[in-house]
MIDOSE-1310 file (N, C-alpha, C; in nm, 2 decimals, decimal comma, always signed):
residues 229
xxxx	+15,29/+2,77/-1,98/+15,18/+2,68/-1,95/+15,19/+2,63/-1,80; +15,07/+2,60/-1,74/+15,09/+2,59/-1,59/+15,03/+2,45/-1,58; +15,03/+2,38/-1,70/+14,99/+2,22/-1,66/+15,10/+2,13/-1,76; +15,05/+2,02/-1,74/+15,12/+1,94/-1,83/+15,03/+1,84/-1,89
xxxx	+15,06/+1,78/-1,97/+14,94/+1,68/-2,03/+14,88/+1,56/-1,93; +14,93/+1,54/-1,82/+14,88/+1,39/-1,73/+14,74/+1,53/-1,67; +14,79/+1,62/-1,67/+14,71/+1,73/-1,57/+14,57/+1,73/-1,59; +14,56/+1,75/-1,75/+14,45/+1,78/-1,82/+14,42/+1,63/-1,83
xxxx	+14,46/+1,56/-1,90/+14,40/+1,34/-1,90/+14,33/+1,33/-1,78; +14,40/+1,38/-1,74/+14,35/+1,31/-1,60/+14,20/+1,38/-1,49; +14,20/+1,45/-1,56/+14,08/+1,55/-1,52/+13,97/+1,49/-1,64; +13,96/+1,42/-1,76/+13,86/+1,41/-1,81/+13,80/+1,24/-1,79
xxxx	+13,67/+1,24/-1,77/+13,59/+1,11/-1,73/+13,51/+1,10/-1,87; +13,59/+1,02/-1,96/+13,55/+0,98/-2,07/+13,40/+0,91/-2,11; +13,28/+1,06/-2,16/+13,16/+1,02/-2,12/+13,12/+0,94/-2,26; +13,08/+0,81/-2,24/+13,00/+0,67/-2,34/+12,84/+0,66/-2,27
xxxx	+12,82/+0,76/-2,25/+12,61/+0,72/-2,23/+12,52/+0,75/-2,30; +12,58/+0,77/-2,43/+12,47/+0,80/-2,51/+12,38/+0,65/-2,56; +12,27/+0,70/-2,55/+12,22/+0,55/-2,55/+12,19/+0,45/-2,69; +12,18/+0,55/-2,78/+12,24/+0,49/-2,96/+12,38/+0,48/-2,96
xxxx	+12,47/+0,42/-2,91/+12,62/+0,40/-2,89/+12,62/+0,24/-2,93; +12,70/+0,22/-3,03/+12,66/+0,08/-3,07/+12,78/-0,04/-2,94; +12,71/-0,14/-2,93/+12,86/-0,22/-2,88/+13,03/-0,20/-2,94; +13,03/-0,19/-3,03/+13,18/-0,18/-3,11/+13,20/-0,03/-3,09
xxxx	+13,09/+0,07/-3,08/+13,14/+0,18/-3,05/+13,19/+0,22/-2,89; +13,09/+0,19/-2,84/+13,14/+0,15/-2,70/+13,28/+0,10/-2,65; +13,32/-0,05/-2,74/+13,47/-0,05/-2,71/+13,57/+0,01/-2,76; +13,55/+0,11/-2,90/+13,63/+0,19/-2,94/+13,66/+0,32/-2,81
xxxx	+13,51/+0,34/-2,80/+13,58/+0,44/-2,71/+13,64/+0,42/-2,55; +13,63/+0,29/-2,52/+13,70/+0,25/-2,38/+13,84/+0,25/-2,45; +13,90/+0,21/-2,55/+13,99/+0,21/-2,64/+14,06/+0,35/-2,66; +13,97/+0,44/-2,62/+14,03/+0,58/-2,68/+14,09/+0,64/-2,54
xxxx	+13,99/+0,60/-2,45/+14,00/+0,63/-2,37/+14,16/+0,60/-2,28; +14,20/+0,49/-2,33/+14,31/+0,41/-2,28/+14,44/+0,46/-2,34; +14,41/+0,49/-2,46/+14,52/+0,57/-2,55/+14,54/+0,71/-2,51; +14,43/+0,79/-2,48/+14,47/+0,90/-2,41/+14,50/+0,92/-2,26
xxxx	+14,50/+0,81/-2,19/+14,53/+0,82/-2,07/+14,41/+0,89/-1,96; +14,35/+0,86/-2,03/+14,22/+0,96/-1,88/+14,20/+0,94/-1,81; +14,11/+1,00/-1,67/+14,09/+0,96/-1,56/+13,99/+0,85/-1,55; +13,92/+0,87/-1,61/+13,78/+0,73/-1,63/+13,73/+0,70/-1,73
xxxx	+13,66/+0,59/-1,79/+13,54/+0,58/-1,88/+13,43/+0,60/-1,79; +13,32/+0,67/-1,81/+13,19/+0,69/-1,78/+13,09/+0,61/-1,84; +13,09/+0,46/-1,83/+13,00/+0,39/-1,93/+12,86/+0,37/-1,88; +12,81/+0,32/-1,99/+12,63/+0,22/-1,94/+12,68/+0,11/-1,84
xxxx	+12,56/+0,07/-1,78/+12,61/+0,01/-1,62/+12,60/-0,14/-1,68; +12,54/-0,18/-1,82/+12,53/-0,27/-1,86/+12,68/-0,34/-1,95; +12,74/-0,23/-2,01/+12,88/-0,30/-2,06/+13,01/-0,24/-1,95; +13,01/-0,23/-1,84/+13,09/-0,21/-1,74/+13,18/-0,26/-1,72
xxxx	+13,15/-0,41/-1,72/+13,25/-0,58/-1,66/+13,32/-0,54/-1,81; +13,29/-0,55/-1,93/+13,39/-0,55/-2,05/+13,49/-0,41/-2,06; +13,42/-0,28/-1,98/+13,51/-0,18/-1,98/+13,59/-0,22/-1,92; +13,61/-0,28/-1,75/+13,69/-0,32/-1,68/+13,80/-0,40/-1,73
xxxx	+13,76/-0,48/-1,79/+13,84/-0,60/-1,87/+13,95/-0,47/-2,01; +13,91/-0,41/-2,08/+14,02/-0,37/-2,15/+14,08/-0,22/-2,05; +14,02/-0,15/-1,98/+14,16/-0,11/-1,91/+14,18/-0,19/-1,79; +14,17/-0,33/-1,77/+14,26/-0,37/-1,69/+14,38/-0,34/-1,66
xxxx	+14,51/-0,32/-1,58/+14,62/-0,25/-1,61/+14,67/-0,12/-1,65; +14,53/-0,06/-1,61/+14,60/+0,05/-1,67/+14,54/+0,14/-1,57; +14,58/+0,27/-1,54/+14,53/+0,39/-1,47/+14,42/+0,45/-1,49; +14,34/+0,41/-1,60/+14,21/+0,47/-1,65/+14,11/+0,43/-1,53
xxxx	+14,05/+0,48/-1,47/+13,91/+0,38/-1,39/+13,80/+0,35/-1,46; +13,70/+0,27/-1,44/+13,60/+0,24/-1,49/+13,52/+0,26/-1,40; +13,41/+0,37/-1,44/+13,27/+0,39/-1,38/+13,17/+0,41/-1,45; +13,06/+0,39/-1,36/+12,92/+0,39/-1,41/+12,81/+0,45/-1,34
xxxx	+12,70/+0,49/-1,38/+12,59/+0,59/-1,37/+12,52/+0,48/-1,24; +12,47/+0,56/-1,21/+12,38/+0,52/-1,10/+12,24/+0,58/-1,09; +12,11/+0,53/-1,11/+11,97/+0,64/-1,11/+11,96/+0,72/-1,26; +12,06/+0,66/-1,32/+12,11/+0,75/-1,47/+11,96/+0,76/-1,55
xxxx	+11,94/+0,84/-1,63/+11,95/+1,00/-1,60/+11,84/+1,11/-1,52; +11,70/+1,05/-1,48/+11,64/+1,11/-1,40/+11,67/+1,06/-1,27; +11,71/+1,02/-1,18/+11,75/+0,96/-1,03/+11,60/+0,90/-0,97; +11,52/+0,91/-1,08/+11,38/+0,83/-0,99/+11,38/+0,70/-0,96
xxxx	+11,48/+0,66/-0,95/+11,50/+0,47/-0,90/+11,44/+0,49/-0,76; +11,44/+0,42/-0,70/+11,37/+0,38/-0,54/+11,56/+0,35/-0,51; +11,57/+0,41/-0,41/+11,67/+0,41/-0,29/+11,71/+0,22/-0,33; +11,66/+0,15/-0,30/+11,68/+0,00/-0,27/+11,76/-0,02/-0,41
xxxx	+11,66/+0,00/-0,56/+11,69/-0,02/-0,64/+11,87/+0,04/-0,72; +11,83/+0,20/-0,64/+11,98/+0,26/-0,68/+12,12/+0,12/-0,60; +12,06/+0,13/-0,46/+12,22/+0,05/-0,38/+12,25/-0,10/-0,49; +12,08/-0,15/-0,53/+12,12/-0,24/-0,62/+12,23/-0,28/-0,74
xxxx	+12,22/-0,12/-0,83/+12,27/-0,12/-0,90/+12,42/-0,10/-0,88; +12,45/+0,00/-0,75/+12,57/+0,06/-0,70/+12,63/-0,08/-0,70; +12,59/-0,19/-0,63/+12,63/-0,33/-0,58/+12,67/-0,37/-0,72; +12,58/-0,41/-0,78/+12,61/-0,49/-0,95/+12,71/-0,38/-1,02
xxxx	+12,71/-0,22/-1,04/+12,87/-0,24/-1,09/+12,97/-0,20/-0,99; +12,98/-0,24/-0,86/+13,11/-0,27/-0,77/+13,14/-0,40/-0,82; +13,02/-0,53/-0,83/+13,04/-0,62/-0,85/+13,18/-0,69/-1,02; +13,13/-0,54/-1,04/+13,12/-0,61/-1,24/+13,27/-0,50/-1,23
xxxx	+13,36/-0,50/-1,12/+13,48/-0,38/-1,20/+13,47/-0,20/-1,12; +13,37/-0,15/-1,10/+13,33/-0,02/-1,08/+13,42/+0,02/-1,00; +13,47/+0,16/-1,03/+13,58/+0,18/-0,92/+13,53/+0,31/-0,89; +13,41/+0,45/-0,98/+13,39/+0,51/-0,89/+13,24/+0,51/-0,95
xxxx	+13,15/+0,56/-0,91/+12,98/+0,55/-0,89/+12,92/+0,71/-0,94; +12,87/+0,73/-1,07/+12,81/+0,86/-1,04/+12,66/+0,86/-1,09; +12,59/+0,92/-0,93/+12,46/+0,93/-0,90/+12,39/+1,00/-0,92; +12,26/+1,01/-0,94/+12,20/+1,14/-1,02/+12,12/+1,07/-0,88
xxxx	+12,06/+1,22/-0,79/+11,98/+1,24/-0,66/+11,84/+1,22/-0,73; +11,75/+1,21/-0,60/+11,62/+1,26/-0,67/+11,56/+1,39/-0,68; +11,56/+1,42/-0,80/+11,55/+1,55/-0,86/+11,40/+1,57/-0,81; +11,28/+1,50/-0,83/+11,16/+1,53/-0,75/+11,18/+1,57/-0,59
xxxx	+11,26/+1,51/-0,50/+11,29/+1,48/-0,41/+11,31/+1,62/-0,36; +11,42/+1,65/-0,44/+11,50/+1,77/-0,40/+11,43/+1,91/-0,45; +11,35/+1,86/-0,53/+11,27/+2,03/-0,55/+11,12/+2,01/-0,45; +11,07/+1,91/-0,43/+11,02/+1,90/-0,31/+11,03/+1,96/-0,18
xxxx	+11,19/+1,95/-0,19/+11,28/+1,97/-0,03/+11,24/+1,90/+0,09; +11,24/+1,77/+0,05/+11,24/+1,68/+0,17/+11,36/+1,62/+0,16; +11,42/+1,67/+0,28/+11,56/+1,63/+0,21/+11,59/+1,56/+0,33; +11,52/+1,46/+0,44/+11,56/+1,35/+0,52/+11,55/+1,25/+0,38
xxxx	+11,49/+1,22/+0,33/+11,46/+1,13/+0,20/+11,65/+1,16/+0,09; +11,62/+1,29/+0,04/+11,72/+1,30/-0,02/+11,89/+1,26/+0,04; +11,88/+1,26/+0,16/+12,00/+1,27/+0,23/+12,05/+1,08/+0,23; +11,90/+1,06/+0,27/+11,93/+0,86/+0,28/+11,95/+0,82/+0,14
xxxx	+11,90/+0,88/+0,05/+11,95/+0,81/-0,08/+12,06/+0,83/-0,11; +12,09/+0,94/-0,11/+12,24/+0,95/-0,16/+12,35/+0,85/-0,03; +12,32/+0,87/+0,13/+12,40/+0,79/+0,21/+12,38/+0,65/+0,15; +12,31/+0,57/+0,11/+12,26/+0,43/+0,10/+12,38/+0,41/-0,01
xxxx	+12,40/+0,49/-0,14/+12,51/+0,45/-0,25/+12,62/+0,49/-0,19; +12,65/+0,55/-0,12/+12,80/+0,63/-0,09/+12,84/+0,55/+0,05; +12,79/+0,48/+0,10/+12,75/+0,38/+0,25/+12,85/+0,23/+0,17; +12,74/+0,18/+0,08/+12,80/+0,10/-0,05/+12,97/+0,11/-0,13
xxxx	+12,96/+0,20/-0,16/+13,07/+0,23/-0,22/+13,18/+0,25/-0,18; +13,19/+0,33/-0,04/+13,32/+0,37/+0,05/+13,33/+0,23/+0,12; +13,24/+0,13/+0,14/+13,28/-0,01/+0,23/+13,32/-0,07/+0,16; +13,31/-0,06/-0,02/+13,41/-0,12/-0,08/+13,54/-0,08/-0,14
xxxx	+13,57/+0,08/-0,08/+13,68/+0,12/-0,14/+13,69/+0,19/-0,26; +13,55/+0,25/-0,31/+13,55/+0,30/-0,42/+13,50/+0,44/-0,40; +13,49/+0,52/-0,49/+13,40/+0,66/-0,47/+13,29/+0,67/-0,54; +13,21/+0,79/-0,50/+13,05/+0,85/-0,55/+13,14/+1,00/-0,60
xxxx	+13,04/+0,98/-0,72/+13,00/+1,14/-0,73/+12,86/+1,19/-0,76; +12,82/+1,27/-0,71/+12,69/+1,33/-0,70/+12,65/+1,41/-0,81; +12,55/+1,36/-0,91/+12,52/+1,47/-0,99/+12,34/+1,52/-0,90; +12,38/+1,66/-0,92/+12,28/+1,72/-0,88/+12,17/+1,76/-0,98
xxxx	+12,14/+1,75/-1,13/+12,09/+1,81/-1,27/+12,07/+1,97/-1,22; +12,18/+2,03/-1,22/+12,13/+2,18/-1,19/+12,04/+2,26/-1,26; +12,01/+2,19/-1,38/+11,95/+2,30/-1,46/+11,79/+2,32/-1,41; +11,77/+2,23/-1,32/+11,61/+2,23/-1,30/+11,63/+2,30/-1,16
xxxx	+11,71/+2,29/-1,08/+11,67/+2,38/-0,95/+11,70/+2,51/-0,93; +11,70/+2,56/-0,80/+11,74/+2,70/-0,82/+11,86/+2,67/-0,71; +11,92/+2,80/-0,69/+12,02/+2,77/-0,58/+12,03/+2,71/-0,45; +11,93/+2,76/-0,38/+11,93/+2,71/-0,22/+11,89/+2,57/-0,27
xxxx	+11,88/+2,52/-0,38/+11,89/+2,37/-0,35/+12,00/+2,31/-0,40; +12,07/+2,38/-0,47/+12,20/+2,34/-0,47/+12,29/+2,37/-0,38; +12,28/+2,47/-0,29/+12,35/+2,49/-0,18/+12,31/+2,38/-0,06; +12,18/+2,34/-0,05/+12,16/+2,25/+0,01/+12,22/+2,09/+0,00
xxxx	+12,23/+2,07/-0,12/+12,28/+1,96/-0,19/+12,43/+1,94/-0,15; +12,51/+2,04/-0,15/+12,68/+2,09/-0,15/+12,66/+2,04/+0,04; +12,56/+2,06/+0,09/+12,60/+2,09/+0,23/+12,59/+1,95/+0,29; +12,47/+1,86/+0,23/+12,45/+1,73/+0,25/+12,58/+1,65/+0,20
xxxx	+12,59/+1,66/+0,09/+12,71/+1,61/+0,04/+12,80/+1,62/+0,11; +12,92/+1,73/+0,14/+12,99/+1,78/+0,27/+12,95/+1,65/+0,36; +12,86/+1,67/+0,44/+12,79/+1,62/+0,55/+12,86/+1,46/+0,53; +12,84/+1,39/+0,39/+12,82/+1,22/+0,43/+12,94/+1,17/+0,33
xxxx	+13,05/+1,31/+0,32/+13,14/+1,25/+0,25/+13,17/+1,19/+0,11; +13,05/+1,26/+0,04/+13,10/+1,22/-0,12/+13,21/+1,28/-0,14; +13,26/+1,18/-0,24/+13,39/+1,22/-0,31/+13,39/+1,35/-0,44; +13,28/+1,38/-0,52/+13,26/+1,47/-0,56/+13,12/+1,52/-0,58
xxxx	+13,09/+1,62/-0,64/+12,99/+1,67/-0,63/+12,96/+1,71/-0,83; +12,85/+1,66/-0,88/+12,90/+1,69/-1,02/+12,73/+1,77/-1,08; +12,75/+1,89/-1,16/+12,64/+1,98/-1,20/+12,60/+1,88/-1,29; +12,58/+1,80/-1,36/+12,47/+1,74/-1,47/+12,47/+1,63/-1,52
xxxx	+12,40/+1,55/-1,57/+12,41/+1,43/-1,62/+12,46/+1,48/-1,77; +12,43/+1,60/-1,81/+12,46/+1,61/-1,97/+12,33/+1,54/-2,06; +12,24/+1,50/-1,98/+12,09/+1,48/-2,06/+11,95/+1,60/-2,01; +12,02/+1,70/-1,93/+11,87/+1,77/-1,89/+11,89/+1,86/-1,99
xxxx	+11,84/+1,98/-1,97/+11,81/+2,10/-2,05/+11,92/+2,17/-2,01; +12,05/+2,18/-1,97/+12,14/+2,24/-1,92/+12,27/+2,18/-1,90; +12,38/+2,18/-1,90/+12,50/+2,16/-1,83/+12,57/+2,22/-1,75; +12,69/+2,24/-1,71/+12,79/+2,27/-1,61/+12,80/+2,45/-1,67
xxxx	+12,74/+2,57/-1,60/+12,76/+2,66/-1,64/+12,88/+2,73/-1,48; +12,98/+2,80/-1,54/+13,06/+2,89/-1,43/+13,00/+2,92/-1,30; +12,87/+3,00/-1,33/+12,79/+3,03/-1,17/+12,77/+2,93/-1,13; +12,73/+2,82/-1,15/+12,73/+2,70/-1,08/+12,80/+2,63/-1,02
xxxx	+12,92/+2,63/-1,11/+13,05/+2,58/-1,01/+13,17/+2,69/-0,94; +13,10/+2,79/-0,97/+13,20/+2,88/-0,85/+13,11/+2,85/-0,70; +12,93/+2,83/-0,70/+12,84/+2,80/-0,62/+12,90/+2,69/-0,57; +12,89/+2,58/-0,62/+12,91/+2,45/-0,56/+13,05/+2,44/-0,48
xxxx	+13,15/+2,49/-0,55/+13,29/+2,49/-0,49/+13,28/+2,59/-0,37; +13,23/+2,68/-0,30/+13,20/+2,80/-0,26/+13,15/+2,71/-0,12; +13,02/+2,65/-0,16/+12,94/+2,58/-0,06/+12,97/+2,45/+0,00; +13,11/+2,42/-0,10/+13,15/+2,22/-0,06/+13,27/+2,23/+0,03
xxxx	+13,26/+2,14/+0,13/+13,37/+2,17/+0,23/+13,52/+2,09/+0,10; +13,64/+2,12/+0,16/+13,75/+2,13/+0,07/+13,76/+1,96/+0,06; +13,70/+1,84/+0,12/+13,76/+1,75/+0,10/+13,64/+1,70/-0,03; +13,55/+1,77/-0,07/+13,42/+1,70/-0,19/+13,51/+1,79/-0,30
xxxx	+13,49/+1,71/-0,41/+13,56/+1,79/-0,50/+13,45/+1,82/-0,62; +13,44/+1,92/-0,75/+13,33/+1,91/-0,78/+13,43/+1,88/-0,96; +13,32/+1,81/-1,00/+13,29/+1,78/-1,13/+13,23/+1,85/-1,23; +13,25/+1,91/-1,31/+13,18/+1,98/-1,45/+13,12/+1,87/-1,52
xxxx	+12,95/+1,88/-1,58/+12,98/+1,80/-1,69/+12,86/+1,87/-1,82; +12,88/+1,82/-1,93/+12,75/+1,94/-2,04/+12,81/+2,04/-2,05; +12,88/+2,03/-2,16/+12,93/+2,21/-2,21/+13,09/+2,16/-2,18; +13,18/+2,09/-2,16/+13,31/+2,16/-2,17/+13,35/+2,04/-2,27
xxxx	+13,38/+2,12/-2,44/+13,37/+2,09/-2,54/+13,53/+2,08/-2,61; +13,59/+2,20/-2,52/+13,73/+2,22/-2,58/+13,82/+2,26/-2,42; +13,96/+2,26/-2,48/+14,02/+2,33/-2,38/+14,04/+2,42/-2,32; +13,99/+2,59/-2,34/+13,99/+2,65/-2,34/+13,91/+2,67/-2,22
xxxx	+13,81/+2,62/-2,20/+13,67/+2,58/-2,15/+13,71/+2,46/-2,01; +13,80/+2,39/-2,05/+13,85/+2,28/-1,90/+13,94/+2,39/-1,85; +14,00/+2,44/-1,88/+14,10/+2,50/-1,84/+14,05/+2,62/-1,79; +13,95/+2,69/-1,85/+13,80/+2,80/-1,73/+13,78/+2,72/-1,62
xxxx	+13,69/+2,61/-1,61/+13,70/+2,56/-1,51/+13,76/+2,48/-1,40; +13,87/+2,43/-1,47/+13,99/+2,41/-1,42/+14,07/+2,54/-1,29; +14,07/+2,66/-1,36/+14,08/+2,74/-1,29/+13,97/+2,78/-1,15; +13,86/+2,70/-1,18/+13,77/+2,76/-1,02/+13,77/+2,62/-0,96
xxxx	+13,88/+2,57/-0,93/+13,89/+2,47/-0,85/+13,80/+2,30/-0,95; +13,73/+2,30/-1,02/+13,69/+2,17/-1,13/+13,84/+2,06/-1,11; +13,78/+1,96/-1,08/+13,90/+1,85/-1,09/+13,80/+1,71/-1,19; +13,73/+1,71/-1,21/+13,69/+1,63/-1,31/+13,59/+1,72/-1,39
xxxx	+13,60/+1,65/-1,53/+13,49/+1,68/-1,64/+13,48/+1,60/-1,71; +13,32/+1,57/-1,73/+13,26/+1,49/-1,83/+13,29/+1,48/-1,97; +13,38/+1,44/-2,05/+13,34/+1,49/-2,20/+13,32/+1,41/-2,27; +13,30/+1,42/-2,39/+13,29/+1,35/-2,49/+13,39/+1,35/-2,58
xxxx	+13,45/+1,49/-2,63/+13,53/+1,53/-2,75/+13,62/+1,53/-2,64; +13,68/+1,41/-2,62/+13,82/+1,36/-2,52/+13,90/+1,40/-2,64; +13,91/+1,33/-2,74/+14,02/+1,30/-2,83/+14,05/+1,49/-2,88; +13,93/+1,57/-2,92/+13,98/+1,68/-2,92/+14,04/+1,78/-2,83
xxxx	+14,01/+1,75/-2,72/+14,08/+1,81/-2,59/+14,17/+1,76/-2,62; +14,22/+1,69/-2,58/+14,34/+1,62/-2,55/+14,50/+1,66/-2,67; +14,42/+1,61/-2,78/+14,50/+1,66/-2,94/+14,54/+1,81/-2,89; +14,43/+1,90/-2,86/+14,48/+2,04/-2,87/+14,58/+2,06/-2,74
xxxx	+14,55/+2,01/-2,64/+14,61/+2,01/-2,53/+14,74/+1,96/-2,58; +14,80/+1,85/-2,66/+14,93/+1,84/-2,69/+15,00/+1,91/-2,81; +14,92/+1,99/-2,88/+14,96/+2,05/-2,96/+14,99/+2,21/-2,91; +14,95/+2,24/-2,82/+14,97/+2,36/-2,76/+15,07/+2,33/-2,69
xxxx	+15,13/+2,24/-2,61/+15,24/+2,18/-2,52/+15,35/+2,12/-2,62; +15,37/+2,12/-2,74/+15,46/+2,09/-2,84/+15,50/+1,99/-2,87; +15,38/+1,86/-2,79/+15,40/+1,72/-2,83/+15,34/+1,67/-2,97; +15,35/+1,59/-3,00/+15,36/+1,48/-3,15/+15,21/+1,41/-3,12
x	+15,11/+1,43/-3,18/+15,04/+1,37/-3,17/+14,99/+1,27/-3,13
């Protein structure tokens, strides 16, 4: 094996956005999240401050959506929200662009929105990640996207919200990694269900993925590595 278990935890951003997710389920899975050691919860931007509160102390980060899940907020309104969960705990920020914006290809517009949250975020010490919803564009706007991003310093660059018609497929992240200067890093998210699958993308350079079936990654991940459940 060429990883170890912190390798793989730590690469997954434990996704809670489903919007029938009850409160108690919600803190179960900030709960699970904490037991398996991950890199983040991914929550609603509304129970954030209480994510923050139970992994207090602990290495997990707490983040939240930004523009979630079509990115049509108004620029003002996104930095709003970026501010309220910096305010409430937020330690990294992931943004969905505007998807009209960018299939438009006005991208003086597209370029200020994403600077306005990532402007916000880096003055407080935190990071962005950029979801692009790949499944609606074609490439040269996702190469365009990789190059903006590059440009203003996101921390990563991520293919989907996991609510469009598509997720995180291989040509897309050999594309985005191909197109992003080496300090953006990119994010998988939609589709990587098991290990076999983080560990595909793992291999083309992926340093975060969205999931949901944390607890099943993870279990197989230590049961392949000969740990105890």
């Amino acid at each position: 094996m060429d990883y170890k278990y912190q390798d793989i935890a730590k690469m997954i951003d434990h996704s809670l956005l489903n919007p029938t997710l009850t409160g108690e389920e919600l803190e179960r899975g900030c709960g699970l999240a904490l037991d398996y050691d991950c890199a983040s919860v991914c929550i609603m931007p509304y129970c954030l401050q209480r994510c923050t509160e139970i992994l207090k102390d602990s290495t997990v980060k707490a983040s939240a959506t930004i523009g979630f899940p079509h990115g049509g907020h108004t620029t003002t309104i996104k930095v709003a929200e970026a501010e309220q969960a910096l305010d409430d705990g937020g330690q990294e920020l992931d943004m969905v662009v505007n998807i009209s914006k960018v299939l438009s290809e006005d991208w003086d517009y597209v370029r200020r929105d994403i600077r306005a949250v990532i402007e916000v975020a880096h003055g407080r010490g935190q990071k962005v990640k950029v979801i692009f919803e790949n499944c609606y564009l074609k490439d040269h706007h996702k190469i365009k996207l990789c190059e903006i991003c590059g440009e203003l310093d996101a921390d990563w660059v991520k293919t989907s919200t996991g609510y469009g018609t598509g997720g995180a497929t291989i040509e897309d992240l050999k594309l985005m990694r191909k197109h992003s200067p080496a300090h953006v890093q990119i994010k998988a998210a939609g589709g990587v269900r098991n290990l076999d699958k983080l560990l595909e993308v793992r291999a083309l350079g992926v340093t975060r993925v969205g999931a949901s079936r944390t607890a099943d990654i993870l279990e197989e991940c230590k049961r392949r590595l000969g740990k105890s459940a």
